[in-house]
C-alpha positions in Angstrom: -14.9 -15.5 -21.4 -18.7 -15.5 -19.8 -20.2 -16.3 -17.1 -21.8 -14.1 -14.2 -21.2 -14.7 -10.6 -23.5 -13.6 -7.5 -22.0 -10.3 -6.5 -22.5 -9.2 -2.6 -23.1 -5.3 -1.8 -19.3 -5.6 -0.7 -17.8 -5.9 -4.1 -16.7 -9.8 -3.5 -17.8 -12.4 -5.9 -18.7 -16.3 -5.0 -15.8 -18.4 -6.4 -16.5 -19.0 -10.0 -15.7 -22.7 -11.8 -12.4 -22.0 -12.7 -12.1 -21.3 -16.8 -9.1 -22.5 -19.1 -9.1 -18.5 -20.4 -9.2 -15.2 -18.5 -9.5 -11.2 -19.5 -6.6 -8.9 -18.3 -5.5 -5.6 -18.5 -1.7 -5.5 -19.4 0.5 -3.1 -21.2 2.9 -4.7 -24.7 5.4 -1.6 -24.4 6.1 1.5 -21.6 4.4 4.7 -22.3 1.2 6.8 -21.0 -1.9 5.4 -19.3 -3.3 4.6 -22.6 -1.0 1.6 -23.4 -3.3 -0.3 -21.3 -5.5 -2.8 -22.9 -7.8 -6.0 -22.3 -6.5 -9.0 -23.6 -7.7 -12.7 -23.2 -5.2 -15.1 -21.9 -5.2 -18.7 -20.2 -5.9 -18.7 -16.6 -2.7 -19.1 -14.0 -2.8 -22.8 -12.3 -1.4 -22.4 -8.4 1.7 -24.4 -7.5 2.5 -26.4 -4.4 1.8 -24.0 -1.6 0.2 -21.3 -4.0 -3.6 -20.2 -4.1 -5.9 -19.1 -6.9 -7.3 -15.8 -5.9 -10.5 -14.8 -8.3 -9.4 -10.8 -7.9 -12.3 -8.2 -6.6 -10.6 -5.2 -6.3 -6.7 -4.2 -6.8 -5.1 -0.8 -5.6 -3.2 1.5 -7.8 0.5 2.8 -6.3 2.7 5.4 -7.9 5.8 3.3 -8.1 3.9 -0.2 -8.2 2.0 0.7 -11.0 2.3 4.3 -12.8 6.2 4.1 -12.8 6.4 0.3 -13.7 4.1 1.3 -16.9 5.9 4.2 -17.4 9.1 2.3 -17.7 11.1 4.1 -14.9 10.5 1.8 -12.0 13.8 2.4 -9.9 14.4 -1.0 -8.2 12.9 -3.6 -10.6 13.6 -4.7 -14.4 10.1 -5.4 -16.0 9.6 -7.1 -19.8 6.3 -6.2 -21.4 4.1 -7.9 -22.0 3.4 -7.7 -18.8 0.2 -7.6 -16.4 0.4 -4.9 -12.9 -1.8 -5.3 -9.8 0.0 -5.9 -6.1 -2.4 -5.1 -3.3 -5.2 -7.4 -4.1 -8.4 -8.9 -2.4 -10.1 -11.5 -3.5 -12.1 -14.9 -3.0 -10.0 -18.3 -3.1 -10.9 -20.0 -6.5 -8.5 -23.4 -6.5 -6.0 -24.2 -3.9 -1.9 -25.5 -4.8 -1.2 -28.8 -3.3 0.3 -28.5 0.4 -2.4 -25.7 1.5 -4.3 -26.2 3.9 -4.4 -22.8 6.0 -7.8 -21.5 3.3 -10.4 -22.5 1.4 -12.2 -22.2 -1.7 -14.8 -19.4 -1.3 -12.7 -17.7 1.6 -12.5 -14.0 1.1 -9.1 -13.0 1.5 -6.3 -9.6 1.1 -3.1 -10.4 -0.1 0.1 -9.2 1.0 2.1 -9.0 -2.3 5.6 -8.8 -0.9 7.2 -12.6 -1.9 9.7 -13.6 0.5 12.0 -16.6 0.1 10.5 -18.2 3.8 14.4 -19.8 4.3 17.1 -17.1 4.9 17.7 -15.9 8.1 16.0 -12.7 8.0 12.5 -14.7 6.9 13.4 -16.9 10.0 13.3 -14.5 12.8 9.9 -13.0 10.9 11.8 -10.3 9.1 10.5 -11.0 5.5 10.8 -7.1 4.2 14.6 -7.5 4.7 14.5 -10.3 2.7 17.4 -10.7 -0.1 15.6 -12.6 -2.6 11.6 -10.0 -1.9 10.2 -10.1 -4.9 6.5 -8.0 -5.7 3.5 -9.3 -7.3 2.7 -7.3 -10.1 6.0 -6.5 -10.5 8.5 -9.4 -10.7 5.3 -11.6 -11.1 1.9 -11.3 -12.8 -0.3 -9.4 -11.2 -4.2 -8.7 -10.2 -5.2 -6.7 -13.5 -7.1 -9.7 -13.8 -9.9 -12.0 -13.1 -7.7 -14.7 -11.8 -4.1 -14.3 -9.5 -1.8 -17.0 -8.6 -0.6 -16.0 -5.1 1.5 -18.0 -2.3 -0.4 -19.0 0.4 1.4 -18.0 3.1 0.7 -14.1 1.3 -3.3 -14.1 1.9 -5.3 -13.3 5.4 -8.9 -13.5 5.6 -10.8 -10.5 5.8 -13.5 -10.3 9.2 -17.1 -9.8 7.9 -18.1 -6.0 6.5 -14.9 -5.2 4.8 -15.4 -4.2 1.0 -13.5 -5.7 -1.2 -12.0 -2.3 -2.1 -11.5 -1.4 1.2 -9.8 -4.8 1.8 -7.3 -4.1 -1.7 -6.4 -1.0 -0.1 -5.5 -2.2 3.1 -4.0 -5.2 1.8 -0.1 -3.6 1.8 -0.5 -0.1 2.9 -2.1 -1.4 6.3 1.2 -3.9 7.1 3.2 -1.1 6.3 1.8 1.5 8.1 1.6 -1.5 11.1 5.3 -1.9 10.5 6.3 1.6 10.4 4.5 2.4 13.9 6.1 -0.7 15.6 9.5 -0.1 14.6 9.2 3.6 15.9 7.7 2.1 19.0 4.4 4.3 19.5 2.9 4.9 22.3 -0.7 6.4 22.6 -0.1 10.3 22.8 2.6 10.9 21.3 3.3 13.4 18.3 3.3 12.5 15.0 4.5 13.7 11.7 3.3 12.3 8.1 4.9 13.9 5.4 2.8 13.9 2.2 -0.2 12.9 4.3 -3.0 13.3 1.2 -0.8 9.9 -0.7 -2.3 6.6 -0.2 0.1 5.2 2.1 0.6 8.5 3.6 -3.3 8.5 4.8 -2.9 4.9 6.4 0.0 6.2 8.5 -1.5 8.8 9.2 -5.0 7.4 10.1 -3.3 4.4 11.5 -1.2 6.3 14.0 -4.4 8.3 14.8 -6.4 5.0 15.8 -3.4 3.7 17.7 -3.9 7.7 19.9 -1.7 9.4 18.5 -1.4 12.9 17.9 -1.1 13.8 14.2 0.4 16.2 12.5 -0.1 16.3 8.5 1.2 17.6 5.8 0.5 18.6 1.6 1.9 21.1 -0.8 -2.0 21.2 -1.7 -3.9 24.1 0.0 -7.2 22.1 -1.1 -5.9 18.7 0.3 -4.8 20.8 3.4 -8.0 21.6 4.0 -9.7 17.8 3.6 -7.5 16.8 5.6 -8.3 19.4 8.5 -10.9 17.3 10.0 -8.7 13.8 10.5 -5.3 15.9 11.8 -4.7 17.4 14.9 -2.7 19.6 13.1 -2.3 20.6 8.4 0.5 22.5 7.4 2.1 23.3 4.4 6.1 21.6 4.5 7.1 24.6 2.4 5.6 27.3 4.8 8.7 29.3 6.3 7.2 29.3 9.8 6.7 25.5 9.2 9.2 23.9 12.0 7.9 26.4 14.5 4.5 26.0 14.3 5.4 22.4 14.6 7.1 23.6 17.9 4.1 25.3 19.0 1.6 23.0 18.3 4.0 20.6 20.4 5.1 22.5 23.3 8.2 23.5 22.4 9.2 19.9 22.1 8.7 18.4 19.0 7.4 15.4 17.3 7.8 11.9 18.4 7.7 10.4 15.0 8.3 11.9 11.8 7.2 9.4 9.0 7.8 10.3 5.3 6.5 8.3 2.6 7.8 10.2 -0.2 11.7 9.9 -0.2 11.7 14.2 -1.5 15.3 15.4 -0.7 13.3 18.7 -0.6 11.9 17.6 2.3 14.1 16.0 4.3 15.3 19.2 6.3 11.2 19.6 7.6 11.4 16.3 8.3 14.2 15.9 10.9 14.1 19.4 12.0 11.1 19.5 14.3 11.8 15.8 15.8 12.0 16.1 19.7 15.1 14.1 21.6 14.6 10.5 21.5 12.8 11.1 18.3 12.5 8.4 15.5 12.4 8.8 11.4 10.6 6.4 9.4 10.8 6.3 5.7 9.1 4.1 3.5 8.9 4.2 -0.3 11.7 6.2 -1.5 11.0 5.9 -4.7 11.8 10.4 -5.2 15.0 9.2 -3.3 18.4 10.7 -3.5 21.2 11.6 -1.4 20.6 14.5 1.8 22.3 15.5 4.3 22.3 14.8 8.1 24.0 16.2 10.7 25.4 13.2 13.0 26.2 15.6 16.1 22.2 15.9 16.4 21.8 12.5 15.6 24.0 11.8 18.7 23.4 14.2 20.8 19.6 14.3 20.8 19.4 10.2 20.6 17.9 10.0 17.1 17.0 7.1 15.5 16.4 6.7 11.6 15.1 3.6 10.1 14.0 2.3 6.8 10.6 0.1 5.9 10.4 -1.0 3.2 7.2 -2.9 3.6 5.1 -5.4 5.7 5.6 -8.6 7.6 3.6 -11.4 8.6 3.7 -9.6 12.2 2.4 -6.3 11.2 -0.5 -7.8 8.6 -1.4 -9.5 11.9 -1.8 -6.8 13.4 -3.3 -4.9 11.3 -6.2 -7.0 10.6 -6.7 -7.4 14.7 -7.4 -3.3 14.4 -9.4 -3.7 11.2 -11.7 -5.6 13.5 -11.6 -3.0 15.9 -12.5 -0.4 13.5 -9.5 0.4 11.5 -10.0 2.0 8.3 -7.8 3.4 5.4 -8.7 5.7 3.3 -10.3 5.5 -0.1 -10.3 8.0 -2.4 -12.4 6.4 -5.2 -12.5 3.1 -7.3 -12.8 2.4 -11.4 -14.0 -0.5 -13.2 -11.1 -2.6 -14.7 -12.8 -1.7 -17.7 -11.3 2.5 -17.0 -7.8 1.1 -16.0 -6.3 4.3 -18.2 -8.8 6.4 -16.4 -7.9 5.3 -13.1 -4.1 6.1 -13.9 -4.7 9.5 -15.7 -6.6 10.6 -12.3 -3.6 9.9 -10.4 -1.2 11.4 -13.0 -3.3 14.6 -12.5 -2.1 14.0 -9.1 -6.3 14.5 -7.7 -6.5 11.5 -4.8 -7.0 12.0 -1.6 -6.0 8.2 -0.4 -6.1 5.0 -2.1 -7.1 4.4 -5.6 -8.8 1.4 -6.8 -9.8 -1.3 -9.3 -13.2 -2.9 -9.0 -12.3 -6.6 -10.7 -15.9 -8.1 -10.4 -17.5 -9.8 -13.8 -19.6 -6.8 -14.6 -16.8 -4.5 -14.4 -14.8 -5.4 -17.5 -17.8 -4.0 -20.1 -18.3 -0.6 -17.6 
């Protein structure tokens, strides 16, 4: 396919006439990074209450993306060949029938947890808890390429001044991150604790939290990562330091965090976790994809008022909100993009396990020759 679009300092591209053909970047069978290639293929047509997102930037997860190509995703069968890319941003290129809440040339994130919209957890605006959740780029094709078919009801516009890269990477980490701090009910001044802090979703908690007033305290097995991160934390430590609860103590007042968040699902660190959490302290954890079984002691629970509670992702309520504190100048962090073009690249940089943050492919025109 060719054609050139006008291309803004921002990364976003004007909606293109939309072609019967498209390039992607998919894999034909599991293995390393390199089993990604371009391919040509005919461009998705949106249903009845589905849009046509012309992809500008899509973010890169660990489990999303790296296990899925790997072939050891955990929760999700996937048949090659097959096309990855959840957290998208984009500009509206052709609308479904029925829509009527966008418009073609709106600049948009999308959300790429699919709920059903009818069971009763959708109904009371619970869509993560949904039985039937399925993930874009997992269970459907995803943004690898020029052109994703998305439901409606999955995109929010993004205000004026957002990169397109920026808006990809706070397409799903920013809901989440939104959801997380809701559901442990923060409150401006409180302590908190993010686990694995240096991750992409573990930097949107953690800056997040931090723009909501919190007090944060982060955390990295990296000494290097430690000390980036020194600048954005209150407090960097190192979970497997032995003095590592009591300097949590210190730093606290003897009391303890409010909210101990851990994106990681690392039995290993499930004890450094729970053990500095002050009474009436809350556990979040999200994206347990290092998940196993630990072990917790119930008389604490009880006695000190614990609570511990799952997210697995956004909801329309959080992605709400999150977009009303991008406008107030709510950033996540991005480590560094690639051209769609250096997909493998992108994948073999987070192997070697170097990003500080998000990760991200720049989708524009020019970027599948770079």
């Amino acid at each position: 396919m060719s054609g050139t679009s006008a291309v803004s300092g921002l990364g976003w591209s004007e909606a293109l006439p939309v072609p019967a053909s498209m390039r992607a970047v998919l894999f034909r069978r599991f293995g390393p990074p390199d089993v990604l290639e371009q391919a040509t293929i005919g461009t998705p047509h949106p249903g009845p209450g589905e849009v046509l997102v012309q992809v500008a930037a899509v973010g890169i997860g660990r489990l999303l993306d790296l296990t899925a190509r790997a072939g050891n995703h955990p929760y999700a069968t996937i048949e090659p060949p097959h096309i990855l890319g959840a957290d998208h941003a984009g500009t509206i290129a052709a609308l479904g029938s029925g829509v009527d809440s966008v418009r073609v040339g709106d600049r948009v994130a999308v959300l790429p947890g699919v709920a059903c919209g009818t069971c009763v957890y959708c109904a009371d605006g619970r869509q993560e808890v949904c039985d039937g959740l399925t993930v874009i780029g997992t269970h459907h094709p995803g943004a690898y390429a020029q052109y994703c078919v998305v439901p409606a009801r999955n995109v929010h516009r993004v205000p004026e001044g957002i990169t397109a890269s920026m808006a990809a990477s706070l397409a799903l980490l920013g809901p989440v991150a939104a959801n997380q701090m809701t559901q442990a009910g923060l409150r401006p001044g409180q302590w908190v604790l993010v686990q694995g802090a240096s991750s992409a979703l573990g930097s949107t908690t953690a800056a997040y939290a931090r723009h909501l007033g919190a007090r944060i305290i982060a955390t990295s097995r990296s000494a290097d990562k430690r000390a980036a991160m020194a600048a954005d934390a209150d407090l960097v430590l190192d979970t497997n330091a032995p003095d590592f609860v009591k300097r949590v103590h210190e730093a606290t007042g003897g009391r303890g965090v409010d909210i101990a968040v851990d994106n990681l699902g690392d039995p290993a660190v499930w004890d450094t976790t729970v053990d500095p959490l002050a009474r009436g302290g809350t556990v979040v954890t999200s994206g347990a994809f290092l998940g196993g079984r630990v072990g917790i002691d119930l008389r604490r629970v009880y006695s000190d008022c614990h609570r511990i509670i799952g997210v697995r992702t956004g909801n329309p309520a959080a992605v709400a909100q999150l977009w009303r504190q991008v406008e107030n100048g709510f950033r996540a962090v991005v480590d560094r993009t690639f051209p769609i073009a250096r997909a493998a690249d992108a994948h073999h940089y987070m192997e070697d396990d170097n990003s500080l943050g998000r990760v991200a492919l720049t989708v524009r025109p020019e970027d599948w020759d770079a």
